[in-house]
SEKOLTI-773092 format. One record per residue: residue number from 1; x, y, z of N, C-alpha, C in turn. Coordinates in steps of 0.001 Angstrom, whole numbers, plus 500000, padded with zeros to 6 digits. Each point is the difference from the previous one (the first is absolute). Layout:
residues N
ATOM num n.east n.north   n.up ca.east ca.north  ca.up c.east c.north   c.up
ATOM NUM      X       Y      Z       X        Y      Z      X       Y      Z
...
end
This chain:
residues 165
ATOM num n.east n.north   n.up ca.east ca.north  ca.up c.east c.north   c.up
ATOM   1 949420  776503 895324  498883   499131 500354 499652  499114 498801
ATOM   2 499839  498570 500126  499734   498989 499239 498218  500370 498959
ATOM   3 500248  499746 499051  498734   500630 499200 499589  498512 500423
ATOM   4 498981  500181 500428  499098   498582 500744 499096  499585 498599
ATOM   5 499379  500939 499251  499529   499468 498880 500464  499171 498940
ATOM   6 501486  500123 499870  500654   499231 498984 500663  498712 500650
ATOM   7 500033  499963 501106  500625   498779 501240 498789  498717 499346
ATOM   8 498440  501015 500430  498883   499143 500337 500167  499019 498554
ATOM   9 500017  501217 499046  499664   499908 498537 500938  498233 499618
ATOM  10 501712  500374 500339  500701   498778 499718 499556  498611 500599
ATOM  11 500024  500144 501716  499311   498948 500353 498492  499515 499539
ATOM  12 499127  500535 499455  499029   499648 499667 500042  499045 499201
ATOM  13 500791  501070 498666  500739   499242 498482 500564  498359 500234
ATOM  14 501247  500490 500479  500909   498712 500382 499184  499023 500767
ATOM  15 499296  500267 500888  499140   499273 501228 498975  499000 498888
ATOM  16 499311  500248 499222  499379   499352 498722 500422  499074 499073
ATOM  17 501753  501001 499607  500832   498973 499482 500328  499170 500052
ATOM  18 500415  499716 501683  500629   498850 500556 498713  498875 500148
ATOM  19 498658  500400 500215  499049   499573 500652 499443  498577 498753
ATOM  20 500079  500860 499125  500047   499157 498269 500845  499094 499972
ATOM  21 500695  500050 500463  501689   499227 499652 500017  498752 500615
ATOM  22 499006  500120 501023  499845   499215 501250 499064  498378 499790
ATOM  23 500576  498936 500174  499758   498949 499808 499967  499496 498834
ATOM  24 501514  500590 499159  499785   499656 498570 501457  499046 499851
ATOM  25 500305  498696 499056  501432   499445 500023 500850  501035 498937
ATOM  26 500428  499266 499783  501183   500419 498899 499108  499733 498748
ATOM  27 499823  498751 499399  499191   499735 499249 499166  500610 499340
ATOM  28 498942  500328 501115  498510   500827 499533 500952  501329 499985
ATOM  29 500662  500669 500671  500504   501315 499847 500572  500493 498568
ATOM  30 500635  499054 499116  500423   499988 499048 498675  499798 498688
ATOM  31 498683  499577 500073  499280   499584 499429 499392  501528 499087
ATOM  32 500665  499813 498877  498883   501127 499423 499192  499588 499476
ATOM  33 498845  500608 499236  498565   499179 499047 500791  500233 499074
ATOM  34 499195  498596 498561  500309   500523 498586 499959  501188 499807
ATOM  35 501092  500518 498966  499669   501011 499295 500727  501131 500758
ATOM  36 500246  499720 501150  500306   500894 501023 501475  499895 500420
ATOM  37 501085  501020 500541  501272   499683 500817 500203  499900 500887
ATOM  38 499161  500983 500387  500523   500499 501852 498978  499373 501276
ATOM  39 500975  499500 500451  500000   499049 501019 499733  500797 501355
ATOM  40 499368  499567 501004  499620   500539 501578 501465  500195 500174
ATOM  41 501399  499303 499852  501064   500042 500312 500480  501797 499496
ATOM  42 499697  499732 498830  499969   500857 498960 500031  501680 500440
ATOM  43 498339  499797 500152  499505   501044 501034 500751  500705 500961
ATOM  44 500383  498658 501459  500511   500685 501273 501556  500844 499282
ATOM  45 500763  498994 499099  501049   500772 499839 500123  501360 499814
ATOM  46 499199  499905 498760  499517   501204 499122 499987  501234 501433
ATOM  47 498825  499309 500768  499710   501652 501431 501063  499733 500579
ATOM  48 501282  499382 500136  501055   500331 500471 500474  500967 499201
ATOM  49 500421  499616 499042  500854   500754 498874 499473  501151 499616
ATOM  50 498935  500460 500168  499343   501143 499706 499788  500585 500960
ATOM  51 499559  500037 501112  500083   500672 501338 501143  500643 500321
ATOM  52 501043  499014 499966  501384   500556 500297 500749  500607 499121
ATOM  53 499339  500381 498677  500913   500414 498724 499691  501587 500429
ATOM  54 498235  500058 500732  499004   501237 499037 500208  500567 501834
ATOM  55 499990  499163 501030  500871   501003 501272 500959  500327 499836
ATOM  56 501288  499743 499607  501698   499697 499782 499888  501286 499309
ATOM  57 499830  499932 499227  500121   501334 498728 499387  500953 500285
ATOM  58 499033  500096 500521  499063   501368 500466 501092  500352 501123
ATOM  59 500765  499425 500641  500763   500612 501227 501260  500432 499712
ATOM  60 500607  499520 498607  501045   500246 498972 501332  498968 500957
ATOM  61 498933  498829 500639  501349   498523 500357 499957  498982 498951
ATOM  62 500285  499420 500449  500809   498557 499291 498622  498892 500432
ATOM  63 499616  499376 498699  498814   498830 500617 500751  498869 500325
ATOM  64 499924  499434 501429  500356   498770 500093 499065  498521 499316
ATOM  65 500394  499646 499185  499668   499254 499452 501111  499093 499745
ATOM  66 499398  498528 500150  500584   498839 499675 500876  499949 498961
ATOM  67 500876  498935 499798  500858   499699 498747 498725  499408 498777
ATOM  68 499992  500138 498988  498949   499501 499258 498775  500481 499736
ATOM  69 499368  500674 501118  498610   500279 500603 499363  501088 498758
ATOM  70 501096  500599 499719  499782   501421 499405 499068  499701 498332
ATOM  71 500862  499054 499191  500106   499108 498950 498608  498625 499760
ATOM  72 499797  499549 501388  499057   499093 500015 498587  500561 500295
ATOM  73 500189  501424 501025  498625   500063 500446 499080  502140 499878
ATOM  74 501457  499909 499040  499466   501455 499411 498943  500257 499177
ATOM  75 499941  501132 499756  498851   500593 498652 500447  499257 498829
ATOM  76 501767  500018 499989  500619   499539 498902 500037  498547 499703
ATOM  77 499369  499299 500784  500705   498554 500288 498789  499336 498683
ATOM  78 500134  498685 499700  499599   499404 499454 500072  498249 500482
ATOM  79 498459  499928 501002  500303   498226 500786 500033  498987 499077
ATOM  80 499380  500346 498731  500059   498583 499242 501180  499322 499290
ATOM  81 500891  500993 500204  501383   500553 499711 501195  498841 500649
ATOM  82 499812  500096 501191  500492   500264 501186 500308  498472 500506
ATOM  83 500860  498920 500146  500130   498697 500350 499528  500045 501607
ATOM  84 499090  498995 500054  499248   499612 500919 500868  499792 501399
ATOM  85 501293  499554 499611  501143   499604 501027 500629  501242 500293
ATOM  86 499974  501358 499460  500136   501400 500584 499156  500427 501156
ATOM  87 499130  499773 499909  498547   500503 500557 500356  499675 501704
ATOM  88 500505  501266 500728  500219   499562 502006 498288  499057 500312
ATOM  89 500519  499325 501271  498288   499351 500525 498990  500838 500352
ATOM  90 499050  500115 499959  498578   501244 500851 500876  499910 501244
ATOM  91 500253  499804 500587  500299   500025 501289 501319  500489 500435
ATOM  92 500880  500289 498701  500423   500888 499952 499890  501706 499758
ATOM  93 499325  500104 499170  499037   501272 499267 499187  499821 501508
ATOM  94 499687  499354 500720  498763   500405 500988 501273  500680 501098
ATOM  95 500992  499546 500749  500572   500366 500849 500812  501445 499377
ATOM  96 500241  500317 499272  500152   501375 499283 499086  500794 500166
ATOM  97 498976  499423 499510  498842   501341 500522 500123  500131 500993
ATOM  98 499767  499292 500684  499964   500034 501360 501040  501055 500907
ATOM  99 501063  499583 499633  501590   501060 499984 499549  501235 499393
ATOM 100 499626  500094 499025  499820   501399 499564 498972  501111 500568
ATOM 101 499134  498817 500232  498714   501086 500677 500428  500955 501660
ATOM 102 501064  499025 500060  500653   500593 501671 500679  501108 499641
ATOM 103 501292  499617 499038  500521   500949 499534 499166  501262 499495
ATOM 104 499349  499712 499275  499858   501541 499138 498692  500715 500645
ATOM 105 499263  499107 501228  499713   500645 501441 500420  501136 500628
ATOM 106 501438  499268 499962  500901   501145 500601 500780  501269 499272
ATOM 107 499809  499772 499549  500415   501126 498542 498929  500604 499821
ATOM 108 498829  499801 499726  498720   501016 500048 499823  500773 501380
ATOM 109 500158  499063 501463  500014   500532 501302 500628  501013 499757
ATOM 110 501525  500283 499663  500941   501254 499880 499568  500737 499519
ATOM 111 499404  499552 498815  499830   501678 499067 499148  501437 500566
ATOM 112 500708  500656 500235  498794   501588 500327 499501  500012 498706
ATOM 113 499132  501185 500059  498540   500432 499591 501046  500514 498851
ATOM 114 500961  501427 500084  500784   500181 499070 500540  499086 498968
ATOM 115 500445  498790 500889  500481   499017 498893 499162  499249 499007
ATOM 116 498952  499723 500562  498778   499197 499046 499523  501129 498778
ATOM 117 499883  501688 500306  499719   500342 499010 500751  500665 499486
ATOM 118 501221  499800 500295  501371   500292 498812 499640  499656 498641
ATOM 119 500466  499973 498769  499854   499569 498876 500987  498831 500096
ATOM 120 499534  498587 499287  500971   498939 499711 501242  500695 499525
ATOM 121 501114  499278 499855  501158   500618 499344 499887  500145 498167
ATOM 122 499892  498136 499910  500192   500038 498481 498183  500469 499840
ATOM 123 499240  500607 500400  498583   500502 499327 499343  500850 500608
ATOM 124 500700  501482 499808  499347   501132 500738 498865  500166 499831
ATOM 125 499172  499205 498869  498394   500662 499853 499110  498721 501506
ATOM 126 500695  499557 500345  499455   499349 501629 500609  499532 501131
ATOM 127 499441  499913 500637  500898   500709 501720 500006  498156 500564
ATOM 128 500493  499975 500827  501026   498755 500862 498661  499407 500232
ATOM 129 498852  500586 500919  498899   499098 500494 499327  499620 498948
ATOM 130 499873  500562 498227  499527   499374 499209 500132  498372 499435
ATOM 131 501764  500246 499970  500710   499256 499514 499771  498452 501159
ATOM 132 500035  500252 501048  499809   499186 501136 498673  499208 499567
ATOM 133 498559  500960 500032  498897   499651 499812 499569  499064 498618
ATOM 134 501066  500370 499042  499922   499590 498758 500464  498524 500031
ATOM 135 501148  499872 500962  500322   498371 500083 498830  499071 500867
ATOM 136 500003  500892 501067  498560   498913 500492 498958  499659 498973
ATOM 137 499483  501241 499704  498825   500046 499166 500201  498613 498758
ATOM 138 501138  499720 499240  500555   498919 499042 499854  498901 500805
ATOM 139 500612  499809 501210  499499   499130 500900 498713  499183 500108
ATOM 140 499231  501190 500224  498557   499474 500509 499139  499569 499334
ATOM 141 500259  500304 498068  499635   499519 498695 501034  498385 500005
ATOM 142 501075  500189 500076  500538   498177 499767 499509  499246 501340
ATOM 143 499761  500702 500906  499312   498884 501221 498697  499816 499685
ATOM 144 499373  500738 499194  498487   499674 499923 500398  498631 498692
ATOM 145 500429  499961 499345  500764   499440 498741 499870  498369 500691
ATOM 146 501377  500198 500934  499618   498451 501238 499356  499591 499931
ATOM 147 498669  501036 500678  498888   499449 500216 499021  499684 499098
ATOM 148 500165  500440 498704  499300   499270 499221 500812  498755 499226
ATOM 149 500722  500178 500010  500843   498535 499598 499551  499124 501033
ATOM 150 500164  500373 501357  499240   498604 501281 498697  499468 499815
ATOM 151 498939  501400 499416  498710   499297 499593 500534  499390 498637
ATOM 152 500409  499977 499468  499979   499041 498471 500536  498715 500308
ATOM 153 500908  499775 501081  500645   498561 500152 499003  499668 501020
ATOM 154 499547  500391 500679  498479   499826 500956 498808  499270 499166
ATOM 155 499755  500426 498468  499017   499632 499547 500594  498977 499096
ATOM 156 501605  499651 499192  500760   499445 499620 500172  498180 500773
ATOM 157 500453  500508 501007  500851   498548 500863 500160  500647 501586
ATOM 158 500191  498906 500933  499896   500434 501357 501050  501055 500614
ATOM 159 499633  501092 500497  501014   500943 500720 499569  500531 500704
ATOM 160 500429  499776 501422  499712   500734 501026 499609  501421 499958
ATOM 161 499002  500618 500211  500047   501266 499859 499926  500583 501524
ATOM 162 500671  501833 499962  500780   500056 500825 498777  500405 501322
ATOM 163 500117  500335 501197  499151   500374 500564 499223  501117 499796
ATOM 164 498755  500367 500402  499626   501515 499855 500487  500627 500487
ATOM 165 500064  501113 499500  500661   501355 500485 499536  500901 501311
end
């Protein structure tokens, strides 16, 4: 039986993510403040790349992740780094999420009760539904991130901001 709490939990997450993402170009997506790197673009990657690193591994699979993705939008990555002409469109990073949230839907649907509180492989001191919870949870800190980057270009220069929730 599908743990309905961690289903709700992703769509909630992701459901926010995307919601941020929403009525933004390429342009403003890329816009960080002085002083600052990481970009709304920045962000969505990042809850790709981390969602799917911190599910993938708690289940002891393989993260599907992009060519590049790993390098540009990791813990490890560095955007200021990074040539501007690397960088996929939001609307790429948006239709990924999008893909992923179906996918790893269905991969949480499967798991029994046994499997979620198995221990991760590579980190016996916490179990599969941690590891799961731990990627949303990173999630729901870089989507709030969005959203304060949207109020700063809000009070900055004109940008649609997205509907209420």
């Amino acid at each position: 039986m599908a743990d309905e709490t961690l289903l709700d939990l992703l769509d909630d997450v992701r459901g926010k993510t995307l919601k941020e993402l929403q009525n933004l170009d390429d342009t403003h997506a890329r816009w960080a403040p002085p002083g600052l790197q990481n970009s709304c673009l920045w962000h969505a990657g990042h809850a790709y790349v981390v969602t799917e690193f911190l599910t993938m591994k708690s289940l002891g699979r393989e993260p599907q992740i992009p060519e590049g993705w790993f390098k540009m939008f990791s813990w490890e990555s560095n955007p200021a780094h990074l040539s501007p002409d690397n960088w996929p469109p939001l609307e790429e990073v948006v239709a990924a999420l999008k893909a992923q949230h179906e996918r790893l839907r269905g991969v949480i649907s499967d798991l029994t009760p046994e499997q979620l509180a198995a221990n991760e492989p590579g980190n016996p001191n916490h179990s599969v539904r941690y590891g799961i919870v731990h990627g949303l949870h990173d999630e729901a800190r870089h989507s709030g991130e969005i959203s304060l980057l949207r109020k700063l270009m809000s009070r900055t220069f004109v940008v649609q901001s997205p509907p209420n929730f």
